[in-house]
C-alpha positions as CSV (number, residue, x, y, z in Angstrom):
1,X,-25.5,28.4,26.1
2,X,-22.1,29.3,25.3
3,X,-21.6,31.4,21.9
4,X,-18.8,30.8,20.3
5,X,-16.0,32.2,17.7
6,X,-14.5,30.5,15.8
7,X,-12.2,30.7,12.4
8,X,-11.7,27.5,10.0
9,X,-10.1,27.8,7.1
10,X,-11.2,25.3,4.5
11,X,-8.1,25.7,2.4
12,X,-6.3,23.8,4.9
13,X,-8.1,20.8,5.5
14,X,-8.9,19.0,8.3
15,X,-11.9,20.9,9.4
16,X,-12.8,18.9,11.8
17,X,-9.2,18.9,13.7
18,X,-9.2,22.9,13.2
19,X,-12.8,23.0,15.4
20,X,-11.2,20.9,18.0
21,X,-7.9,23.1,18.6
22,X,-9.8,25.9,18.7
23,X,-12.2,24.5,21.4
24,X,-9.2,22.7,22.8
25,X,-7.6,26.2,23.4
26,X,-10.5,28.0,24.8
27,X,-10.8,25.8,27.4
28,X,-7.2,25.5,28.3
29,X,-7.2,29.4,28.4
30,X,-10.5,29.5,30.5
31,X,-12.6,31.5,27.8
32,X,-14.5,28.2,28.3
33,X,-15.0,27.7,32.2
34,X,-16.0,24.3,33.2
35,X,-19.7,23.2,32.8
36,X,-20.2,25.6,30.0
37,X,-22.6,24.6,27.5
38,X,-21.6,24.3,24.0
39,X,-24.2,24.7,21.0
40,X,-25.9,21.6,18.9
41,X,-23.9,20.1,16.4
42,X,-26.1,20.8,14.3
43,X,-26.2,24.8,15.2
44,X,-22.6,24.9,15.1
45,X,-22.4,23.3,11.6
46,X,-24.7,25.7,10.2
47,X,-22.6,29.0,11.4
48,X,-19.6,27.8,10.3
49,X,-20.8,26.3,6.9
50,X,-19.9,22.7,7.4
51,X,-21.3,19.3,7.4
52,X,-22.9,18.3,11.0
53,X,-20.6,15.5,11.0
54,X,-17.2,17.5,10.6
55,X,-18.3,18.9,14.0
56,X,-20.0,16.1,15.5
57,X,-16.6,14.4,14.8
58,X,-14.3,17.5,16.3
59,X,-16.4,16.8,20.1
60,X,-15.8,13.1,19.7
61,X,-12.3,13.6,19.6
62,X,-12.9,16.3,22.6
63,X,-15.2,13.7,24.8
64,X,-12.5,10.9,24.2
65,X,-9.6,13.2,25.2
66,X,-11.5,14.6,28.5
67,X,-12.0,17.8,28.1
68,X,-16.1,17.6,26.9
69,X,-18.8,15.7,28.1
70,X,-21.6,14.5,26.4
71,X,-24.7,13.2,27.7
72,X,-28.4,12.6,26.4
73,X,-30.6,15.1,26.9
74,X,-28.0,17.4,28.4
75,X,-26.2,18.5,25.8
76,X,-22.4,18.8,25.1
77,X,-20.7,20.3,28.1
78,X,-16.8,21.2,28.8
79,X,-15.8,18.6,31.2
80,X,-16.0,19.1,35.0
81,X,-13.0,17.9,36.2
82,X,-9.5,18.8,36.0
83,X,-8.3,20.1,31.9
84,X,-5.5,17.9,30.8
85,X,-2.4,19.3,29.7
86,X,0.2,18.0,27.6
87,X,3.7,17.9,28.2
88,X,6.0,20.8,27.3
89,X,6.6,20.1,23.5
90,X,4.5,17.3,22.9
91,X,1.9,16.8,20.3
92,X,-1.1,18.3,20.9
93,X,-3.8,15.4,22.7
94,X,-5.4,13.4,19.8
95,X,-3.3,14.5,17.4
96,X,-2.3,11.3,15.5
97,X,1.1,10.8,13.7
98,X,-0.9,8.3,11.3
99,X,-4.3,10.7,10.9
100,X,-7.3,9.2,10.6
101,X,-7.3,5.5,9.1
102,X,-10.2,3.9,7.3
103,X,-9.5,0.7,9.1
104,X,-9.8,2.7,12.2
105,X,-12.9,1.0,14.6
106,X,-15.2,3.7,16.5
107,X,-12.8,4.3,19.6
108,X,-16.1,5.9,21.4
109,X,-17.6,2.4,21.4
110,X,-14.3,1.3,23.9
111,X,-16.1,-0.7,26.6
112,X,-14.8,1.5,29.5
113,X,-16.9,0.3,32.3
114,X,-15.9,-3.6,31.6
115,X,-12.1,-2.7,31.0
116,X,-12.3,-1.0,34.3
117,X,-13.8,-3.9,36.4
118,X,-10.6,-5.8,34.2
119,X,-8.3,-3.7,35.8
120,X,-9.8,-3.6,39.4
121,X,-9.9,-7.3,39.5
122,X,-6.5,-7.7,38.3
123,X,-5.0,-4.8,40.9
124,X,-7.1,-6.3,43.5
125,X,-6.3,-10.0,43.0
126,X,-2.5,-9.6,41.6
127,X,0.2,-11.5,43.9
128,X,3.4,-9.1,44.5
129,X,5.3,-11.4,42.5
130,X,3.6,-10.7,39.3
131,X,4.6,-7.1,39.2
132,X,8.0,-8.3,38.4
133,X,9.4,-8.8,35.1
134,X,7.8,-11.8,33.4
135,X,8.0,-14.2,30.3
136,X,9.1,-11.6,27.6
137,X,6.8,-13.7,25.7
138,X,3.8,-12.6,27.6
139,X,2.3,-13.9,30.8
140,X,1.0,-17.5,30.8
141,X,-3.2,-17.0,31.3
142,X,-3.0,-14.4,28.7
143,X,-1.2,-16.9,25.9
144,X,-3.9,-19.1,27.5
145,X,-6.6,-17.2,26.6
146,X,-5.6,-16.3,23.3
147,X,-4.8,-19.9,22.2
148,X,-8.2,-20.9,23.8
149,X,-10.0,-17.9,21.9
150,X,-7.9,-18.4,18.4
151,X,-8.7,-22.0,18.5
152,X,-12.3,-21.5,18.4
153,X,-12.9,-18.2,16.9
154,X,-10.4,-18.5,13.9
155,X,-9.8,-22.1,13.7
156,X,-5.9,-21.7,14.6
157,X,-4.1,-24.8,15.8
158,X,-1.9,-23.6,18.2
159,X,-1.0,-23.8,22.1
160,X,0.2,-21.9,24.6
161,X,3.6,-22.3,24.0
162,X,2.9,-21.5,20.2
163,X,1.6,-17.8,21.4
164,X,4.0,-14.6,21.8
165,X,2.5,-11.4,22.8
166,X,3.4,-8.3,21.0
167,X,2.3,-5.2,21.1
168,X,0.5,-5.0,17.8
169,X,1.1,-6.5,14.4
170,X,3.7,-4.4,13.2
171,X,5.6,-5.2,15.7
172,X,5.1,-8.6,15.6
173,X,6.1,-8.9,11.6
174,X,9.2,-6.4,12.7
175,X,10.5,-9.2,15.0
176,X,9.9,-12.0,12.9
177,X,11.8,-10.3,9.7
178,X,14.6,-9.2,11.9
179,X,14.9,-12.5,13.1
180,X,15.3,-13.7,9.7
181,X,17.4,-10.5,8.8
182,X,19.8,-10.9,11.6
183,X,20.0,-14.9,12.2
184,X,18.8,-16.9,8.9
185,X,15.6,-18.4,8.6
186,X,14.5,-19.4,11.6
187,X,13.0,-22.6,9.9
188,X,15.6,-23.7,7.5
189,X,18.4,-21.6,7.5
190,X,19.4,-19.1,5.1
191,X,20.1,-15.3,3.7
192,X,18.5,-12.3,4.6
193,X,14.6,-12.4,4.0
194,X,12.8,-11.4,0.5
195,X,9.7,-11.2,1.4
196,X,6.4,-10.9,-0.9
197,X,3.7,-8.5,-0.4
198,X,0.7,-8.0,-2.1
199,X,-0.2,-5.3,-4.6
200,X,-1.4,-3.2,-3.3
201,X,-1.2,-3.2,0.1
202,X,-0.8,-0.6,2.6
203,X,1.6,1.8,2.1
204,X,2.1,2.0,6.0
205,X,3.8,-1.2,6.6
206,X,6.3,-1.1,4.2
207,X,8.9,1.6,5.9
208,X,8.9,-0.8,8.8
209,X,9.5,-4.1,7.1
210,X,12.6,-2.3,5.4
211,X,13.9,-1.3,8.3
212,X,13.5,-4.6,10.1
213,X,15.8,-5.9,7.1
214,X,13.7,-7.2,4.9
215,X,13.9,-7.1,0.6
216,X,10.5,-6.2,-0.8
217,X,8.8,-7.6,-3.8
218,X,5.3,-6.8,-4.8
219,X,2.9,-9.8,-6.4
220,X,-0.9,-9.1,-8.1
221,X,-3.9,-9.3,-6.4
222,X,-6.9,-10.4,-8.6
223,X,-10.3,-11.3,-7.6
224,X,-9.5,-14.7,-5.8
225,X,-6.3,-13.0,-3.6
226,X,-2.9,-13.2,-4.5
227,X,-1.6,-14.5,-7.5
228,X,0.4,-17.8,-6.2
229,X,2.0,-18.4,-9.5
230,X,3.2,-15.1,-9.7
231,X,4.2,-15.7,-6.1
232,X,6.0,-18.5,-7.0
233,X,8.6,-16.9,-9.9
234,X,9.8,-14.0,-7.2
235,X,11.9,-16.4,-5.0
236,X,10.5,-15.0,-2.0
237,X,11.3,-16.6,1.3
238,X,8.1,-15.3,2.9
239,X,5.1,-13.4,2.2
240,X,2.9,-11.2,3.9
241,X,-0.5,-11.1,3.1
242,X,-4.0,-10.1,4.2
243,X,-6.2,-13.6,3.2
244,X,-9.4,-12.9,5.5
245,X,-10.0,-9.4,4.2
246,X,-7.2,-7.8,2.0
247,X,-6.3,-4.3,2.1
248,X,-7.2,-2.6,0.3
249,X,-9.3,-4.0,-2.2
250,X,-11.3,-6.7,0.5
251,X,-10.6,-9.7,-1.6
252,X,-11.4,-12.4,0.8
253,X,-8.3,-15.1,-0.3
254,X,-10.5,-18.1,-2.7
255,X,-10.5,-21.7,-1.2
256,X,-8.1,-22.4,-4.9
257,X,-5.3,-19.6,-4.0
258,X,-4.9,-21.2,0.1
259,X,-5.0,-24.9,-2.0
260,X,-2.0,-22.9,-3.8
261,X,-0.6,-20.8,-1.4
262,X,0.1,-24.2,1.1
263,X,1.6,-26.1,-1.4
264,X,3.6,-23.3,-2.5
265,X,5.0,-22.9,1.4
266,X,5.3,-26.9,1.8
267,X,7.3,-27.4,-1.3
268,X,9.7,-24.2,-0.7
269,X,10.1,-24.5,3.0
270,X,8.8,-20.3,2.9
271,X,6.9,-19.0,5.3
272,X,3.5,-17.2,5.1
273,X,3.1,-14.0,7.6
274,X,-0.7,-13.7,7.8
275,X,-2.2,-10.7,8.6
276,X,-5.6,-10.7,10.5
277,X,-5.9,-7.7,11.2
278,X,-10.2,-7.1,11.1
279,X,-10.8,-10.8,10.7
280,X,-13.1,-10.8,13.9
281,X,-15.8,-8.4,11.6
282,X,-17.2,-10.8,9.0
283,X,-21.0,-9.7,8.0
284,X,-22.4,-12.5,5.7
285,X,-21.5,-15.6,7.6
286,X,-18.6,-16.7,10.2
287,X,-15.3,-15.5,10.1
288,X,-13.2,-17.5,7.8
289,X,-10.8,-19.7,9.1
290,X,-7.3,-18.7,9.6
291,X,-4.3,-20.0,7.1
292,X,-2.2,-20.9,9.9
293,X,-5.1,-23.5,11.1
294,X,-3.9,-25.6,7.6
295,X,-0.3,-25.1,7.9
296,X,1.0,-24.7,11.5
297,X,4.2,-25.2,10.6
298,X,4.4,-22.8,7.9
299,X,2.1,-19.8,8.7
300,X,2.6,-17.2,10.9
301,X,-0.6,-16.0,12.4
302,X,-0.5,-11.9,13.6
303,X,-3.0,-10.7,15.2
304,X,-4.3,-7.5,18.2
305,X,-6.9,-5.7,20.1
306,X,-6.3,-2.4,17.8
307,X,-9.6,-3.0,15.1
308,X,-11.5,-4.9,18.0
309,X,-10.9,-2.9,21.0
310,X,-8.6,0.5,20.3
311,X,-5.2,0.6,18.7
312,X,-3.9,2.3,21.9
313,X,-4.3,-0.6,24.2
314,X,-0.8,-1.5,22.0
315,X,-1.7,-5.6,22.5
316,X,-1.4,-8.1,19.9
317,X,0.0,-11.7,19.2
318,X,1.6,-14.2,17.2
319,X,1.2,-17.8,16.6
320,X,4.3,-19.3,15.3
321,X,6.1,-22.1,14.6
322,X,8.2,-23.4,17.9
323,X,11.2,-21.8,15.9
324,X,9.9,-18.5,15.1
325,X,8.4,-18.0,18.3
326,X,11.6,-18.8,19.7
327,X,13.4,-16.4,18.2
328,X,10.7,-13.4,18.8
329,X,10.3,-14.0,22.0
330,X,14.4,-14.4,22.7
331,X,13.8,-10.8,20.6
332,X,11.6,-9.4,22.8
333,X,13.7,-9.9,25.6
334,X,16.7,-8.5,24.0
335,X,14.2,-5.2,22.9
336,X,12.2,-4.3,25.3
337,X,11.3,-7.0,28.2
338,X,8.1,-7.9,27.1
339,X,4.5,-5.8,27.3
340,X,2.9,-4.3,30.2
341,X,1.3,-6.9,33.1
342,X,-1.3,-5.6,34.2
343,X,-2.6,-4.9,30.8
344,X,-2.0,-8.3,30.0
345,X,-4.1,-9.8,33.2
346,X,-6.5,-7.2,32.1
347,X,-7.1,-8.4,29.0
348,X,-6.7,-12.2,29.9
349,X,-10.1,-11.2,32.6
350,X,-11.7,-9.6,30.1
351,X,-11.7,-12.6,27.6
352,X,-12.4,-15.3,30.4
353,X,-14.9,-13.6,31.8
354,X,-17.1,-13.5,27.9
355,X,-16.3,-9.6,27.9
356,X,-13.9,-9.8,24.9
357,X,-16.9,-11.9,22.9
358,X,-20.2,-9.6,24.0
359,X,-18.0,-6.3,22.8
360,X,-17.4,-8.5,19.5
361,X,-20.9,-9.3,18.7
362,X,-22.4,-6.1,19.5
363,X,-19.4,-3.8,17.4
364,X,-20.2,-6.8,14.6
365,X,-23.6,-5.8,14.5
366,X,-23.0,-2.1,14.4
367,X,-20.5,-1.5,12.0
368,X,-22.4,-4.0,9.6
369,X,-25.7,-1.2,9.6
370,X,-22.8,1.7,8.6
371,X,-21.3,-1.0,6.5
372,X,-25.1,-1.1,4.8
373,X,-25.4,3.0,5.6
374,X,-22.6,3.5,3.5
375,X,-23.0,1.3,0.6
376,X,-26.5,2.6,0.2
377,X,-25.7,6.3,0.7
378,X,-22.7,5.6,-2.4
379,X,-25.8,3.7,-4.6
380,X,-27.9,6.3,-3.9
381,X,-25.8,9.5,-4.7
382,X,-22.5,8.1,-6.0
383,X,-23.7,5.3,-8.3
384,X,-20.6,6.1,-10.8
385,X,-19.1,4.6,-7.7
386,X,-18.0,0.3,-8.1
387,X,-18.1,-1.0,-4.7
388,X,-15.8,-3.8,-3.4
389,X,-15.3,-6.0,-0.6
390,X,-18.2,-5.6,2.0
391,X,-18.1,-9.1,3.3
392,X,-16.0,-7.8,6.4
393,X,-14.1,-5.6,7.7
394,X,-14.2,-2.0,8.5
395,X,-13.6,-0.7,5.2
396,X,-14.9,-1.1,1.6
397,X,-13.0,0.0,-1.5
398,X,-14.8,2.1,-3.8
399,X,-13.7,1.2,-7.9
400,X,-13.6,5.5,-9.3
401,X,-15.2,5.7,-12.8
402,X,-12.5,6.9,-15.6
403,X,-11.7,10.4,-15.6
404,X,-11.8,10.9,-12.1
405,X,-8.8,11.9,-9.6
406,X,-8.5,9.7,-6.8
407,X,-6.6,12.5,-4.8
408,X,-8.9,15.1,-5.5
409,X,-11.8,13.0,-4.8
410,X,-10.3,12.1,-1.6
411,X,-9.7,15.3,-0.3
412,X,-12.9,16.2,-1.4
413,X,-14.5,13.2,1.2
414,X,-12.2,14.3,3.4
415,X,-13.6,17.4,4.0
416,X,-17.3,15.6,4.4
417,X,-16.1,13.8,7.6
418,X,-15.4,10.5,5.6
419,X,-12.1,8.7,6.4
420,X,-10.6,7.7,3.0
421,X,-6.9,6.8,1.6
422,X,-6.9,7.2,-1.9
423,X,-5.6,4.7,-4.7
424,X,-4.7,5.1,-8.1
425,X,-8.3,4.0,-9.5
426,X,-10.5,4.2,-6.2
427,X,-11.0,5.0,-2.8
428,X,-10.7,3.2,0.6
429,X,-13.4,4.2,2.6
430,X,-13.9,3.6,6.1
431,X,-17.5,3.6,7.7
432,X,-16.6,2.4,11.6
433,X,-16.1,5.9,13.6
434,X,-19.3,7.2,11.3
435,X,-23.3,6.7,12.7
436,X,-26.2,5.8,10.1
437,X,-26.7,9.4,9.8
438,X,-23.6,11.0,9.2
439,X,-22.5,8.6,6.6
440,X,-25.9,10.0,4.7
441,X,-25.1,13.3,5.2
442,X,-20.9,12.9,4.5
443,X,-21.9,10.9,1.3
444,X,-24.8,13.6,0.2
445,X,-22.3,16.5,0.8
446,X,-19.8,14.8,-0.8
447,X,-22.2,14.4,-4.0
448,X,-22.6,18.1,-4.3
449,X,-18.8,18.7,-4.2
450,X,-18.3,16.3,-6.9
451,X,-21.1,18.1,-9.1
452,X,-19.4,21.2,-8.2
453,X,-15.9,20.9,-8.1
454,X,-13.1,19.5,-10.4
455,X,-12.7,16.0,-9.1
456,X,-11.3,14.6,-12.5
457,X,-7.7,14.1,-14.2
């Protein structure tokens, strides 16, 4: 078994990124041949001082980038094959621009082997013809499949020709507010968009919806979802909202505020972006229906592969109005040409085939034990801890008693292996990329650094 050296330096942060560099590096330089043996997790976590799951987390990252192998009852191994190497001044491999996200889903859990038989089929079985540039819109038995699958998994009402494919949900919003930016309303005609957003939301989003041209303006979010009456003095044109599971707080939107939120849209002319981002990952009962399934005409329905499958597969949709898809797909064409083929036949097999459902019901299983993991690790050793929104999703938000620093407290997680964006009064805490175990041990660490350290204002 290989012994190794290395040097973290908790002052920094990111202890888990810090162990993969420096394994990263060993094996680039050869101090690591190939098929060397690393130690346990659990061996390495107690010479360097750390939680298991910081370094349980730094060979994930190494497994999913190639350069370890991991097998049961075999140990963790640096990878056989050729090391990859990035390009002359690129970022190193895994780094992330946007770090690690609570609403991130476990990327180990990718279903490699039936992606692959996706592929094959589709290179196998692909005419000539298909290769060439397509519908910027996406190709036809992918809009087919996703109008088929939306139909009767979210209760959209939509068609093929209703169906763009993006390749995720910001772009999708991005294209939609440009269009209004740049042409009018799509709809009715008009200025230059305001759109609504909730608050709070993610802070991620909102750079991009600037640049796309839109005018920001933040309405409450209460118990039941938005506030439509507050909604209703902004004179927004449009709102963007999370209804099936909002982030951050997981407010599922009340059957009174969609009453509201329709009649708002009908008697305005506006339009309602809705986000569904995780709404696939409902625990107590089925999904609820989409928005846009009441109100075709009004709602924009966003959706992708990144919370179900991986973010990197970079494939998502809208179902719009004839209108607004129109003018996204007549944007798309202008942009960039439309998404990658072969990934779209890809995923189109994989849905018809009952791939895309089997992966669903088996990841909706699993991340409702961390989902139940987590929430009893936080009542167990955190009860000063309010938890919020566990009906779905990947995240739940975590209400911080008074007195104590949300940053601080965050950073503090952090270093336990938990993925957490702070707020000003709590926590979003993500339990996907975490097993049963680790949460435990993450959440008991993290209860001895909140005895011990200065966590409050």
């Amino acid at each position: 078994m290989t012994d190794l050296h290395l040097v973290v330096d908790r002052s920094r942060g990111g202890l888990a990124g810090q162990i993969a560099s420096e394994l990263r590096e060993s094996i680039r330089s050869g101090r690591l041949g190939r098929g060397a043996r690393l130690p346990p997790s659990r061996d390495l976590a107690r010479d360097l001082g750390l939680s298991r799951g910081v370094v349980v987390e730094a060979y994930e990252q190494l497994v999913a980038e190639g350069f370890l192998e991991a097998r049961v009852g075999a140990g963790t191994r640096v990878a056989a094959g050729p090391v990859p190497r990035p390009e002359e001044g690129a970022a190193e491999p895994g780094a992330s621009h946007h770090g690690r996200r609570p609403t991130s889903p476990d990327l180990a859990a990718f279903p490699r082997q039936a992606w692959l038989a996706a592929i094959r089929h589709v290179l196998a079985t692909l005419p000539g013809d298909c290769l060439d540039y397509g519908d910027p819109g996406g190709v036809a038995e992918l809009r087919e499949e996703l109008a088929g699958y939306l139909r009767r998994v979210r209760a959209a009402d939509t068609d093929t020709g209703r169906v763009v494919v993006v390749t995720g949900v910001a772009q999708g919003l991005s294209l939609v507010v440009r269009a209004f930016a740049e042409h009018g309303d799509p709809l009715a005609g008009g200025g230059p968009v305001l759109l609504a957003v909730e608050e709070p939301t993610s802070p991620r989003q909102l750079p991009l919806l600037r640049r796309a041209g839109a005018r920001l303006v933040g309405v409450p979010v209460d118990a039941e979802g938005i506030h439509v009456t507050a909604l209703a003095g902004t004179g927004a044109r449009a709102v963007l909202l999370t209804p099936a599971h909002h982030y951050p707080t997981g407010v599922v939107l009340s059957p009174r505020r969609r009453a509201e939120l329709i009649a708002w849209a009908a008697d305005t002319g506006a339009l309602i972006l809705e986000d569904d981002y995780d709404a696939e990952f409902r625990f107590d009962r089925e999904p609820v229906g989409c928005l846009q399934g009441l109100a075709p005409d009004r709602v924009v329905l966003a959706g992708s592969v990144s919370k179900s499958l991986a973010p990197g597969l970079r494939l998502g949709w809208l179902v719009a109005p004839p209108a607004v898809a129109a003018a996204v797909r007549r944007a798309r064409g202008e942009l960039d040409l439309g998404s990658p083929v072969i990934d779209q036949y890809a995923l189109a097999r994989f849905m018809r085939t009952g791939g895309y459902d089997r992966h669903l019901r088996r990841m909706r299983r699993e991340y409702r034990r961390r989902r139940d993991a987590l929430v009893r690790a936080l009542a167990e050793q955190l009860p000063e801890l309010t938890v919020h929104g566990i009906s779905a999703g990947l995240h739940l938000y975590a209400e911080l008693p008074g007195g104590w620093d949300a940053q601080r407290t965050a950073e503090a997680a952090r270093t336990c292996g938990l993925a957490v964006d702070p707020l000003p009064s709590g926590l979003v805490i993500g339990f996907a990329r975490l097993s049963e175990h680790r949460i435990a041990d993450a959440v008991r660490e993290l209860r001895a650094r909140t005895d011990g350290q200065n966590v409050w204002t």
